[in-house]
Every structure is written in C-alpha cells, then in structure tokens.
Biopython code that builds the backbone (N, CA, C, O; Angstrom):
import numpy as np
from Bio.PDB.StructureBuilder import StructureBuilder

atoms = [
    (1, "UNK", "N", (86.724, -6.298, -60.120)),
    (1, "UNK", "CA", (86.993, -7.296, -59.109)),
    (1, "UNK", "C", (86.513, -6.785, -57.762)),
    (1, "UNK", "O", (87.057, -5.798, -57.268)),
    (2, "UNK", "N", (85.531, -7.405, -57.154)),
    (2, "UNK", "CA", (84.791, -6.797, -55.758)),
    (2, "UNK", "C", (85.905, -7.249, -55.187)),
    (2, "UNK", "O", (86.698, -8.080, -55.629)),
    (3, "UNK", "N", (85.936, -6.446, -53.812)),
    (3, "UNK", "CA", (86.880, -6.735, -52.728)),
    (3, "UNK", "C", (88.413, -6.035, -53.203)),
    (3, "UNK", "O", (89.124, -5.425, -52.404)),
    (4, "UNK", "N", (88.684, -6.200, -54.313)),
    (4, "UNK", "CA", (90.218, -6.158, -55.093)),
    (4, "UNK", "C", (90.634, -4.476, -54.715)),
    (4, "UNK", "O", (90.092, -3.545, -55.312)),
    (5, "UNK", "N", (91.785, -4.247, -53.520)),
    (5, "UNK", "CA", (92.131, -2.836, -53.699)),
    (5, "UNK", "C", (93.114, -2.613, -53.986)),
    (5, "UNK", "O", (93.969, -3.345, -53.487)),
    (6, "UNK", "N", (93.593, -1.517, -54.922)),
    (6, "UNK", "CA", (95.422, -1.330, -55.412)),
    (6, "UNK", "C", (95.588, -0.911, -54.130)),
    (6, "UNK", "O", (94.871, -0.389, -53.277)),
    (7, "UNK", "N", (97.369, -1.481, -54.258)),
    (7, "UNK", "CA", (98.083, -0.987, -53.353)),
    (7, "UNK", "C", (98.280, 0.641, -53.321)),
    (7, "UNK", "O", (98.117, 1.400, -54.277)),
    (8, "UNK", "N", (98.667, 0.988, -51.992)),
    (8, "UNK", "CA", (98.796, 2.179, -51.651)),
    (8, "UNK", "C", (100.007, 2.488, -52.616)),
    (8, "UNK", "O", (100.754, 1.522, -52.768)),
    (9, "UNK", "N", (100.367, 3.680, -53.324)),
    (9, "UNK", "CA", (101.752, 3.775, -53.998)),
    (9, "UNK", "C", (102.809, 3.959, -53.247)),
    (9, "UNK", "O", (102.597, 4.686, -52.276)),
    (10, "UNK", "N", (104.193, 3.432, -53.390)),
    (10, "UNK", "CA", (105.404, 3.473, -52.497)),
    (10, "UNK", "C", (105.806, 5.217, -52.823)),
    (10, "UNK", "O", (106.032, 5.827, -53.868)),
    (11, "UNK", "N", (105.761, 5.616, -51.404)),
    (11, "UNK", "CA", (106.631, 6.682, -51.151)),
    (11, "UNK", "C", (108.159, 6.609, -50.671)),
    (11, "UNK", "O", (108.469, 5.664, -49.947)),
    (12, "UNK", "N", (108.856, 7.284, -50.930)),
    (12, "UNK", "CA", (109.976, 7.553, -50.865)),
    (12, "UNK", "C", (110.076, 8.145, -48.999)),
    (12, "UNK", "O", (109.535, 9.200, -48.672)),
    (13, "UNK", "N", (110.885, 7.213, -47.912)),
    (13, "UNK", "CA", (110.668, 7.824, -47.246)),
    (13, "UNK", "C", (112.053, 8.653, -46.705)),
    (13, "UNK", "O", (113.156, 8.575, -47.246)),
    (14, "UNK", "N", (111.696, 9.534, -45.403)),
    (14, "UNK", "CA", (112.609, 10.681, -44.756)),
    (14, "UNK", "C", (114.090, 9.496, -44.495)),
    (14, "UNK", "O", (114.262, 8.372, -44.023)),
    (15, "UNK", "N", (114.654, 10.230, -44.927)),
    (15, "UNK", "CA", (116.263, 9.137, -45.068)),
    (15, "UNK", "C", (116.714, 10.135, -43.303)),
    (15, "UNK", "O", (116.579, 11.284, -42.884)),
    (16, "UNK", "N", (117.228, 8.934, -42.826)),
    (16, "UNK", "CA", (117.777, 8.966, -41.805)),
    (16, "UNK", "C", (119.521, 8.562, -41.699)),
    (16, "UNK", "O", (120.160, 7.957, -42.560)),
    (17, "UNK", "N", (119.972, 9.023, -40.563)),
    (17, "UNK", "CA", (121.797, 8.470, -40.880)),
    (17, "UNK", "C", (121.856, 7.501, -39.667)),
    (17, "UNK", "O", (120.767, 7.117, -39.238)),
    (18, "UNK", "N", (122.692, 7.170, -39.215)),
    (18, "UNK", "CA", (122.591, 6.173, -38.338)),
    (18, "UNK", "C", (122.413, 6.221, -36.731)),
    (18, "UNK", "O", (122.031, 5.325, -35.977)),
    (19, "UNK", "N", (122.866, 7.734, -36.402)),
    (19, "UNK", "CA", (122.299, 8.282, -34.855)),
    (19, "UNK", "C", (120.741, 8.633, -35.085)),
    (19, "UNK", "O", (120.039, 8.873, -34.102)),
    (20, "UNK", "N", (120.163, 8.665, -36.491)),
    (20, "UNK", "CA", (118.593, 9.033, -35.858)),
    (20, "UNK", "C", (118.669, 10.415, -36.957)),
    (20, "UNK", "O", (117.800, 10.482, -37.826)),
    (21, "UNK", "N", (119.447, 11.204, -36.897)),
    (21, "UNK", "CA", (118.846, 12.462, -37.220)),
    (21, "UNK", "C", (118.701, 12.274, -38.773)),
    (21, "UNK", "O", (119.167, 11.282, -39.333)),
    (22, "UNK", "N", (118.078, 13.208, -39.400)),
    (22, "UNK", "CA", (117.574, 12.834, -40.934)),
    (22, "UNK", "C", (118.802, 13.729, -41.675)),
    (22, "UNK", "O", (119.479, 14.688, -41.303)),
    (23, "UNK", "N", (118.741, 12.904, -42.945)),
    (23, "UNK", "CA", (119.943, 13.518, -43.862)),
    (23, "UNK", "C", (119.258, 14.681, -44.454)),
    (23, "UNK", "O", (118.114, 14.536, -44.886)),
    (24, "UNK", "N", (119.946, 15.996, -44.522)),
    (24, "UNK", "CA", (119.353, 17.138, -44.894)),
    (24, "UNK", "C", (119.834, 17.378, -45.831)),
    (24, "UNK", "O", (119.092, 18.099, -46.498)),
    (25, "UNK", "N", (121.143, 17.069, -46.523)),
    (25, "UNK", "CA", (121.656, 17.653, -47.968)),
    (25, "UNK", "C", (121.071, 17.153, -49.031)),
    (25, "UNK", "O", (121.415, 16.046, -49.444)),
    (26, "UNK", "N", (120.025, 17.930, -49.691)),
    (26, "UNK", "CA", (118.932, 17.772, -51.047)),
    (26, "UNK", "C", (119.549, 17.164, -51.841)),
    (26, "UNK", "O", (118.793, 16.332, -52.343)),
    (27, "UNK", "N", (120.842, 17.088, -52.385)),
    (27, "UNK", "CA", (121.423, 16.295, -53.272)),
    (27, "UNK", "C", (121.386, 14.729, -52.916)),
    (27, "UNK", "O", (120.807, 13.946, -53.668)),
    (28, "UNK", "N", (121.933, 14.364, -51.910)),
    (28, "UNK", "CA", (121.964, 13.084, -51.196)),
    (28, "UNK", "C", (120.415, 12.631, -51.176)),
    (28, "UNK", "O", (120.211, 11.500, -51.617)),
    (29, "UNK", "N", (119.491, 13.234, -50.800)),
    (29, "UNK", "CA", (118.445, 12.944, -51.013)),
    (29, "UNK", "C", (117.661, 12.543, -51.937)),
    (29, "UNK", "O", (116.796, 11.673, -52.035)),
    (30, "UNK", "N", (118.232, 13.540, -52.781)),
    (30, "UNK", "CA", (117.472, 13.244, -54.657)),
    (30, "UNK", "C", (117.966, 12.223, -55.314)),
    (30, "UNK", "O", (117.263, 11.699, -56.179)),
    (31, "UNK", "N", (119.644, 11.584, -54.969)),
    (31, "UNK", "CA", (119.950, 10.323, -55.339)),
    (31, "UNK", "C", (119.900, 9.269, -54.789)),
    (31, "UNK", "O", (120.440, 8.198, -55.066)),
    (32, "UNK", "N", (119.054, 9.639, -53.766)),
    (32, "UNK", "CA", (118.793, 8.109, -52.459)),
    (32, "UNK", "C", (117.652, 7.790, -53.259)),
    (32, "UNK", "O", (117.551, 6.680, -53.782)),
    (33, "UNK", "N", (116.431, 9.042, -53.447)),
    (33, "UNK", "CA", (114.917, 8.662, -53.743)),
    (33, "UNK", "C", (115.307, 8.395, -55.696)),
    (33, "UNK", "O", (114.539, 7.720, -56.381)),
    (34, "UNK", "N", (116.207, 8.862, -56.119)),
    (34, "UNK", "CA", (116.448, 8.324, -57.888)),
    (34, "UNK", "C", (116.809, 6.849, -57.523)),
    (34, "UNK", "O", (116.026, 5.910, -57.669)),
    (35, "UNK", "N", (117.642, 6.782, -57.201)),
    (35, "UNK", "CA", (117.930, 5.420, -56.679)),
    (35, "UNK", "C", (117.031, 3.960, -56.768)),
    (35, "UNK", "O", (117.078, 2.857, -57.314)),
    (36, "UNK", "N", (116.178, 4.763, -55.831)),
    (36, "UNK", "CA", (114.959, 3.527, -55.012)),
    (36, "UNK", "C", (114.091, 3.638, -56.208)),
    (36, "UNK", "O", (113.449, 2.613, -56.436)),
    (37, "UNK", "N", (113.870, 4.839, -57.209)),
    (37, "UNK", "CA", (112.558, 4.888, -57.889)),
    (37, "UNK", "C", (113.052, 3.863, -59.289)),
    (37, "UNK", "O", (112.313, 3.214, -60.029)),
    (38, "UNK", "N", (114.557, 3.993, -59.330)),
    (38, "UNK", "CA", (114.974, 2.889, -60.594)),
    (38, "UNK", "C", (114.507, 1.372, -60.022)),
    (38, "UNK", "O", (113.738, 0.558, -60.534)),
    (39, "UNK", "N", (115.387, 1.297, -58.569)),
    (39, "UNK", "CA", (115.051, -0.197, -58.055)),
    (39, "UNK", "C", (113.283, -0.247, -58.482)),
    (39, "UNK", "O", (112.975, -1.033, -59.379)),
    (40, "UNK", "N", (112.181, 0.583, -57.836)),
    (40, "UNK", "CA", (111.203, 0.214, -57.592)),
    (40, "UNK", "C", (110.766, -0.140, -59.079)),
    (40, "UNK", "O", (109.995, -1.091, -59.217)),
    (41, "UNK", "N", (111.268, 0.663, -60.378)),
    (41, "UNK", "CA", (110.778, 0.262, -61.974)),
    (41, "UNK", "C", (110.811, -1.147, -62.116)),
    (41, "UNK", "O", (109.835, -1.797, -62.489)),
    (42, "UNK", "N", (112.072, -1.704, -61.785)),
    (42, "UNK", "CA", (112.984, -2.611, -62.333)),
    (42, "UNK", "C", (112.409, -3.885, -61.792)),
    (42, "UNK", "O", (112.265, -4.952, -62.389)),
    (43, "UNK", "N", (112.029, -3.505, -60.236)),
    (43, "UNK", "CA", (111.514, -5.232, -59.542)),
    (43, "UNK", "C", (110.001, -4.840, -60.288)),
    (43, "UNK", "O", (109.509, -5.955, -60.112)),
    (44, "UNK", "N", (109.031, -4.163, -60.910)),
    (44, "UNK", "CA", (107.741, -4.000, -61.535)),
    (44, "UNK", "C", (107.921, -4.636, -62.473)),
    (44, "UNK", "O", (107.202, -5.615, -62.672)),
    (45, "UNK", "N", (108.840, -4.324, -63.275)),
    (45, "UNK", "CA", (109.265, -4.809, -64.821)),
    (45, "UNK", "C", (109.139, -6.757, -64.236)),
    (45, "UNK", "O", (108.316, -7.610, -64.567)),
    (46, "UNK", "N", (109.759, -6.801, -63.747)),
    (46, "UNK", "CA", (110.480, -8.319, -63.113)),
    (46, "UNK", "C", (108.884, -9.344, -62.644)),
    (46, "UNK", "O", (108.641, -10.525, -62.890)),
    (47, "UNK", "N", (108.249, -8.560, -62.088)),
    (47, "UNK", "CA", (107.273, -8.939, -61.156)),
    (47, "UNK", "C", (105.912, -9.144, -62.700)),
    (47, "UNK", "O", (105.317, -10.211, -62.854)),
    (48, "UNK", "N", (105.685, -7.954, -63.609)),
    (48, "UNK", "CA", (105.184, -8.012, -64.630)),
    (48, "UNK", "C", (105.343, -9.006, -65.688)),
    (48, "UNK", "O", (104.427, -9.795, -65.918)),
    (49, "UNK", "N", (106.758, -9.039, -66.545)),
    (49, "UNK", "CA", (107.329, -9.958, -66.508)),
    (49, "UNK", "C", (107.417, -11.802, -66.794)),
    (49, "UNK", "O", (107.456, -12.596, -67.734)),
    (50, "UNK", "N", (107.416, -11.790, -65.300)),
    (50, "UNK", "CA", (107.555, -13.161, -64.494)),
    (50, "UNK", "C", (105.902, -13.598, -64.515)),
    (50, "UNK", "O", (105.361, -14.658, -64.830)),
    (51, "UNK", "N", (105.429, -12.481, -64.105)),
    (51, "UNK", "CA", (103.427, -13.004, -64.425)),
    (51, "UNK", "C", (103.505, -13.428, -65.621)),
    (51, "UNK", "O", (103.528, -14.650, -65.768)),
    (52, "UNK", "N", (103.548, -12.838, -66.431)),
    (52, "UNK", "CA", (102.888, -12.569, -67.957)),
    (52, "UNK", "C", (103.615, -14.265, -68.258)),
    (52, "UNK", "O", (102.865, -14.888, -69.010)),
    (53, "UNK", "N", (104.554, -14.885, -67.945)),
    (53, "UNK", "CA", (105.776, -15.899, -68.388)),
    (53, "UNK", "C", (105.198, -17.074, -67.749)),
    (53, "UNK", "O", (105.623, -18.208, -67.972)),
    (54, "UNK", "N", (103.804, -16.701, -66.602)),
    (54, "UNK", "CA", (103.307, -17.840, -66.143)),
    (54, "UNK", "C", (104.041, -18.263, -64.498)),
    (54, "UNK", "O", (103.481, -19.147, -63.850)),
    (55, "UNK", "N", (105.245, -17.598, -63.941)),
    (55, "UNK", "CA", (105.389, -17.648, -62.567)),
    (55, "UNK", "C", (104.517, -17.067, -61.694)),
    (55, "UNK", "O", (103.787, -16.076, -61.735)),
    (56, "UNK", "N", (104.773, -17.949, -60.866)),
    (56, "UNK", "CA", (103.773, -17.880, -59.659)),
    (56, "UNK", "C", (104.202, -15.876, -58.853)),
    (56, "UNK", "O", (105.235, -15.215, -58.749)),
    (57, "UNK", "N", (103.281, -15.729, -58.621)),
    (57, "UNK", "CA", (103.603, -14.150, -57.866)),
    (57, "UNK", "C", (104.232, -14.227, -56.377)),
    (57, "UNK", "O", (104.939, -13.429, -55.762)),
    (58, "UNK", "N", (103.760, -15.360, -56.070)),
    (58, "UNK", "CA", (104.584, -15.269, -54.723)),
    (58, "UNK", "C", (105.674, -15.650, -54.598)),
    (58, "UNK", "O", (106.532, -15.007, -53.993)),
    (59, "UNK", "N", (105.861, -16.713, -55.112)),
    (59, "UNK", "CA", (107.382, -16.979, -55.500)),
    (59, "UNK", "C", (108.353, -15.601, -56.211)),
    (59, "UNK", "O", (109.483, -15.317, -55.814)),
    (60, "UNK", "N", (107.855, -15.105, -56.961)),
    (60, "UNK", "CA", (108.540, -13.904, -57.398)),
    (60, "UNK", "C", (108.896, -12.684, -56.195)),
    (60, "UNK", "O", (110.034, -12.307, -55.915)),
    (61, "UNK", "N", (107.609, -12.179, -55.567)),
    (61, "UNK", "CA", (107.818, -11.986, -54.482)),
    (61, "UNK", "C", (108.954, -12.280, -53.077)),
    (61, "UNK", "O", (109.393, -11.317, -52.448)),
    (62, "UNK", "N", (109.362, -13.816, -52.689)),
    (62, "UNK", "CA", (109.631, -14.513, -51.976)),
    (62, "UNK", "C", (111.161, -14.163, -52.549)),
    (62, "UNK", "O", (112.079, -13.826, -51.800)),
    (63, "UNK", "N", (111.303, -14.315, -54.167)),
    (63, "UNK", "CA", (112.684, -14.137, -54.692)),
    (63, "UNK", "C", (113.614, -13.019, -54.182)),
    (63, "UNK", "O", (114.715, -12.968, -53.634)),
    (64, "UNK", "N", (112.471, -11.948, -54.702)),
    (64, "UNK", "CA", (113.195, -10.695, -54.281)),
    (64, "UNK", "C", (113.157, -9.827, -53.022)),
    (64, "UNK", "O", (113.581, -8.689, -52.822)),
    (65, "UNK", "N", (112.337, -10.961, -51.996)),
    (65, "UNK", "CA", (112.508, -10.563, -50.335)),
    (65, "UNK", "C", (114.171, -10.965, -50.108)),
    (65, "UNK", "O", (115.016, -10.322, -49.485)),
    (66, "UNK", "N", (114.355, -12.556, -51.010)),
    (66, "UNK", "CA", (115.159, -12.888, -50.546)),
    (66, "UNK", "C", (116.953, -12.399, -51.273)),
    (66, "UNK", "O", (118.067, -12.897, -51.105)),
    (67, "UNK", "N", (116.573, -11.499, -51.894)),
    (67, "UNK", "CA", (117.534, -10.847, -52.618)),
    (67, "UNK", "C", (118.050, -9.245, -51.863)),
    (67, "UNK", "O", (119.236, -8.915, -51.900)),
    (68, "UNK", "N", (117.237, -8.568, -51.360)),
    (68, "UNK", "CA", (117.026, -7.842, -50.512)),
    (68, "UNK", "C", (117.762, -7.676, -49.329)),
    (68, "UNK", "O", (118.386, -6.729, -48.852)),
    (69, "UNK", "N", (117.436, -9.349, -48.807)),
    (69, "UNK", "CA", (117.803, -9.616, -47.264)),
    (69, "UNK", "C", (119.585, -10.020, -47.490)),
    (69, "UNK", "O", (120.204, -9.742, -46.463)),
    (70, "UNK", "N", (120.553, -10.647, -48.694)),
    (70, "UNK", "CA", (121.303, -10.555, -49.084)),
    (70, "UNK", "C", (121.826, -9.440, -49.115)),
    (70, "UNK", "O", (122.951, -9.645, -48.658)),
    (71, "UNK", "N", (121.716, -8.036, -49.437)),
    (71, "UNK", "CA", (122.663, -7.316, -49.536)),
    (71, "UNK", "C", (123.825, -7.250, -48.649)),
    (71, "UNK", "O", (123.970, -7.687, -47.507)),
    (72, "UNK", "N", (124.506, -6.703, -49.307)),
    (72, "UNK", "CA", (125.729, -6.434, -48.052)),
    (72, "UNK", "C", (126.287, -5.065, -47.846)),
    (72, "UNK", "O", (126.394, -4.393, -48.872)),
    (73, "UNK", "N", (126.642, -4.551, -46.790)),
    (73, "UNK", "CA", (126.856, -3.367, -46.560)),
    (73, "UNK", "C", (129.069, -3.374, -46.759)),
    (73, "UNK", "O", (129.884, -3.836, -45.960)),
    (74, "UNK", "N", (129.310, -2.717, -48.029)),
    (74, "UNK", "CA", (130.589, -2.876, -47.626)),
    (74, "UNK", "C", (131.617, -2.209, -47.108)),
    (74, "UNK", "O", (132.827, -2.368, -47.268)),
    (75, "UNK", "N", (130.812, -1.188, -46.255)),
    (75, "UNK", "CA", (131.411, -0.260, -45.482)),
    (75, "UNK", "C", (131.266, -0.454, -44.142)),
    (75, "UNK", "O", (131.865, 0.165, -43.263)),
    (76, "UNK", "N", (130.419, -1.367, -43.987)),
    (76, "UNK", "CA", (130.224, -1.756, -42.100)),
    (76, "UNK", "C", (131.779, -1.948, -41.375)),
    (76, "UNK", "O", (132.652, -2.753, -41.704)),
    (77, "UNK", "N", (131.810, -0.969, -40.324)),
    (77, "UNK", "CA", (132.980, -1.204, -39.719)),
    (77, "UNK", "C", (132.616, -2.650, -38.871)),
    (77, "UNK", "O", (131.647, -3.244, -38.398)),
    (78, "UNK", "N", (134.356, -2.804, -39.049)),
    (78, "UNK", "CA", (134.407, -4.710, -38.342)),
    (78, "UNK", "C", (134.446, -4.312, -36.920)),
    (78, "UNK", "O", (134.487, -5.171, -36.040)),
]
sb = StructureBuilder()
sb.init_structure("model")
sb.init_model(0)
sb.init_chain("A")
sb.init_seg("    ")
for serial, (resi, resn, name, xyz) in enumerate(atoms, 1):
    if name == "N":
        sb.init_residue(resn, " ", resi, " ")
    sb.init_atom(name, np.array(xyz, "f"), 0.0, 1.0, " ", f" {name:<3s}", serial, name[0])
structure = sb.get_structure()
C-alpha cells in the first residue's frame, strides 16, 4: 500500500503523581505499564475483531474514546 505507514508502537510512558514528580517505586511501575499493556491487547483484540465482523473502524475507535473519557476516578477527593 503506497503512502500506508504503521503506526508508531505505544510506549509505556514516565508515570507521574499528581504534584509533577515521577513515581519511582519499580513495583508500582511494572503494574501501571502490566496494566496498560493488558488494556492495550484487549482494545487490539476488540478493534481486530470488530473489523473482521464488518464494523466500521472509526466507529470502533469513537467507541472506545468514548469509554475512556467515562472512567471514573473513585478516589477523587470531594
């Protein structure tokens, strides 16, 4: 496919806490980036999937922006 470039691959990025400074305990880290690397399988699987089933990609896309933007934090102080 001329023109056609893969995406760059998702990196895992420097986890930060909420004043700014970055979280340094390697454990916390290794289950932030296990974490994200299950999410990142799971919306592939979904996105793969949903093609192969004949949905539109952007709509699939659009789904899980809008699933995303839903979360809820349930520790936010009131």
């Amino acid at each position: 496919m001329a023109g056609h470039q893969r995406p760059k691959p998702f990196t895992a990025p420097v986890w930060h806490q909420p004043d700014g400074s970055p979280v340094s305990c390697v454990e916390k880290i290794k289950v932030l980036n296990q974490n994200l690397t299950e999410l990142q399988q799971m919306a592939q699987d979904l996105v793969e999937d949903a093609v192969l089933m004949g949905c539109d990609e952007a709509q699939i896309r659009a789904v899980l922006d809008q699933m995303i933007t839903s979360l809820q934090n349930p520790y936010r102080k009131s």
